[in-house]
Phi, psi and omega in degrees: 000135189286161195250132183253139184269096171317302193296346169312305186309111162088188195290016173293331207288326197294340173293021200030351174203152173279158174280172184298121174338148181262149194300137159318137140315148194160201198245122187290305154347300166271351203271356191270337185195159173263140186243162153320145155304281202279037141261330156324281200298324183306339202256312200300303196275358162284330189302330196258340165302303199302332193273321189289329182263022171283141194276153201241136164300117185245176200275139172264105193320311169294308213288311150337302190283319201290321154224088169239356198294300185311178188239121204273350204246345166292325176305311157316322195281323186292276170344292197313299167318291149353282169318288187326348186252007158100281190222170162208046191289142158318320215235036187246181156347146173217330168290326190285158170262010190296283211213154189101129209304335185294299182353279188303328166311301198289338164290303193300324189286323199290318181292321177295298158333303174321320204280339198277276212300012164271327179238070170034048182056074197266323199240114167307129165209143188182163239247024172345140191204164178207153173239162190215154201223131191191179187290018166209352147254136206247314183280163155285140173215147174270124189248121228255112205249143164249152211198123191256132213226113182251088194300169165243167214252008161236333169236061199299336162324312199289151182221138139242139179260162168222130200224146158202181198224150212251341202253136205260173153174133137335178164311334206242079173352310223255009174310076174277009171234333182315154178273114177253116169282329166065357175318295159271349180243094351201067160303344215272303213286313168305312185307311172292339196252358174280327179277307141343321209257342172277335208272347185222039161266358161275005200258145147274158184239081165350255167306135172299146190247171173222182163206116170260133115260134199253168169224179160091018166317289192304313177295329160157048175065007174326324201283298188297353147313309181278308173314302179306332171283319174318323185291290186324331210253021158225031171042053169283131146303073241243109165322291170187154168271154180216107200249125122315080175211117188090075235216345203260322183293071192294324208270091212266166154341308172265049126121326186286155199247126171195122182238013199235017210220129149207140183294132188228099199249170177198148204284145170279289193275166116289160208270313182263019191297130172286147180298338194275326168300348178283329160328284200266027145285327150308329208265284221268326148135172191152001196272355159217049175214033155320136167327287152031272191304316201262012141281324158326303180294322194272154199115272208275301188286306165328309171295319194297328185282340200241297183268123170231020160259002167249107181288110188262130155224135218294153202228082200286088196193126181292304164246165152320155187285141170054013185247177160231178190189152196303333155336322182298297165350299171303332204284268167015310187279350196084030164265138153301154181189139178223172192240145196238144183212175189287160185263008195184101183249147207251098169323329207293321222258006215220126161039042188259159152303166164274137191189151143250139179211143206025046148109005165272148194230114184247168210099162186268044227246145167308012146310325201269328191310100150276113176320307183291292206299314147337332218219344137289355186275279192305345200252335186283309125048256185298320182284306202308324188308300200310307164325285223281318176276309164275025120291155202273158184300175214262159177243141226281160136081048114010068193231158144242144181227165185180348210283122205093022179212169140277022175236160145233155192241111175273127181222154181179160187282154231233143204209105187322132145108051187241092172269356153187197184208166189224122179296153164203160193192155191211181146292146174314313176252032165271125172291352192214146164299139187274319196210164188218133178232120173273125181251008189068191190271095189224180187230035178179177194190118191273121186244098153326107159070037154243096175287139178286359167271352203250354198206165174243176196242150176204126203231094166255138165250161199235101158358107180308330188248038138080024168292139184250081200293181162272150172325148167229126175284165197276147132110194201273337158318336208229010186279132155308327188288141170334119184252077173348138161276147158317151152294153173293123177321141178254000000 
């Protein structure tokens, strides 16, 4: 009988190129490689010493004090600062100290300093800008991120940003002297990551942290443009963005109160995903395991451990329909990035002139801010920062092989300041991971009689004093490293 080429066959040929032989039929035992009787015995009696001694994510003691740590009165006072300045239009005043988007920049930086010289110049800052001209900007203007860098003290490369944006607006896009207050959309966001960056300028930090405020939101994401090129052009790895906007508000529009609820949205796909990588993400699946999504689940898992009067609840969605945030830049650039928002948004209090009409009061006034709630907002925030930099980075190069067994072989590169890693797996159709294996500091993983048709995969490493990265899904959907956008064809 003539010999058949197995990878010919069938939708394997649409991937353009084959996966690995599938393990010989056989005795599931035997199937991955053959061993010696006495090697057999040697791994049988290592295993359950090697399982006590893998390393495990344990409850952390600092994350706990973090979040009870903000300050409802600090929070206030930034806001408060903010509102004060009148209008913060892209396109408003940049000379008076008054009034105007320089006004307010030139503040957010002066506090960011303050913040430094408390800890002993802990925090880099500085102000990246680019100018730009587009359909709600008619002039070239410069648009100008303030924007503070807490180096790590091991993996300074490694980056997490927490971001919101400083710049307002009214009904009218291009209205730049009405007085826009802006108070949650997003004195709010800004006011959580200025409370972050004091509260863990006292923390150490593996990994670098960041904390922007951007402008030039309202106008067309200018502000997440300029940071994300800033990122690039300093080889930052950037982990994940956590885009604040909108974030101070429990009351939604029809009338409902929820202080126990926040939205959390996130890209299904990447954003810089290739035709051929969508090919084989179609065939094996990866359509809701983006880095993205699984900053989300951690993220989702930060609360339940930490906050348990706060609900993150996950959003398969990159933004509100049909609306954006400066997180989209990031995504663009080939970053993780998610968007974190209040659970119940009041339209009257969003991009309004200020008026009252039948009995509404419409505008973006501090009035609208729950103060408790803001301050469970900045603290879900502040622990996930906190979590994510002193976890060893999430780990590269991710495969599963399985096709034909009834076993599965989890594999991935070994990632500094990893004392282990943990398997992880769900159902196909389940939103958050199910079940979990600490296997030690090895670089695969045999997950015995859990078939690989039946389930997705997931792979974190683990700290010796039990910090925890986020999941990483297999192959290149689900990879942390940066992912370049294509050039445009010429």
């Amino acid at each position: 009988m003539p010999k058949v080429d197995w990878c010919s066959r069938g939708a394997l040929r649409i991937l353009g190129r084959c996966p690995p032989r599938p393990f010989p039929r056989g005795d599931p035992m035997t199937r991955l490689r053959p061993l010696s009787l006495a090697a057999a015995l040697l791994l049988a009696a290592s295993a359950p010493l090697a399982a006590q001694n893998a390393a495990q994510p344990g409850e952390q003691a600092s994350l706990h004090a973090l979040a009870s740590a903000p300050s409802e009165a600090r929070l206030h006072d930034t806001i408060a600062h903010l509102v004060g300045f009148g209008t913060r239009h892209t396109l408003s005043d940049t000379k008076s100290d008054k009034r105007g988007i320089g006004a307010a920049r030139r503040w957010v930086k002066a506090q960011f300093e303050a913040i430094s010289r408390d800890c002993g110049g802990c925090l880099e800052v500085v102000t990246p800008s680019q100018v730009f001209t587009g359909e709600r900007i008619p002039k070239p203007t410069e648009v100008m991120d303030v924007v503070a860098i807490k180096r790590g003290s091991s993996d300074p490369e490694r980056v997490i940003v927490m971001s919101g944006h400083m710049d307002s607006r009214v009904t009218d896009i291009m209205n730049a002297t009405s007085d826009a207050p802006g108070a949650n959309d997003d004195a709010s966001g800004v006011a959580a990551l200025m409370e972050a960056a004091r509260l863990l300028s006292k923390q150490d930090n593996r990994a670098t942290v960041v904390f922007a405020a951007l402008s030039g939101e309202e106008q067309g994401l200018y502000g997440g443009k300029v940071l994300a090129d800033y990122a690039v052009a300093h080889g930052w790895k950037v982990e994940a963005d956590l885009n604040n906007d909108i974030v101070g508000n429990s009351r939604g529009q029809n009338g409902v109160l929820d202080n126990t609820t926040v939205r959390v949205f996130s890209e299904g796909t990447r954003s810089t995903e290739t035709a051929k990588q969508a090919r084989i993400r179609n065939y094996f699946g990866g359509e809701v395991d983006s880095p993205s999504r699984n900053v989300a689940r951690y993220m989702a898992s930060i609360a339940d451990q930490y906050l348990p009067d706060l609900r993150v609840r996950m959003i398969y969605r990159t933004d509100r329909y049909g609306r954006g945030g400066d997180q989209v830049e990031f995504l663009k650039a080939g970053y993780p990035a998610i968007r974190v928002s209040e659970g119940h948004e009041d339209y009257t209090r969003q991009h309004q002139d200020l008026r009252t009409e039948h009995g509404i009061h419409y505008g973006d006034t501090i009035d609208g801010i729950d103060f408790r709630y803001l301050a469970r907002v900045t603290a879900l925030n502040t622990v996930t920062m906190a979590a994510m930099a002193n976890a060893p980075a999430p780990p590269s190069g991710v495969k599963t092989e399985g096709a034909l067994a009834t076993d599965t072989t989890v594999s991935w590169n070994r990632v500094p300041g990893a004392a282990g890693y943990r398997v992880h797996w769900r159902d196909t159709t389940a939103p958050r991971w199910q079940y979990a294996r600490a296997v030690g500091d090895v670089d695969h993983a045999v997950i015995r009689d859990v078939v690989i048709d039946d389930w997705f995969f997931g792979v974190s490493s683990v700290s010796a004093d039990g910090y925890e990265s986020p999941v990483v899904f297999p192959g290149a959907a689900g990879s942390f490293e940066r992912q370049a956008p294509e050039a445009p064809a010429k």
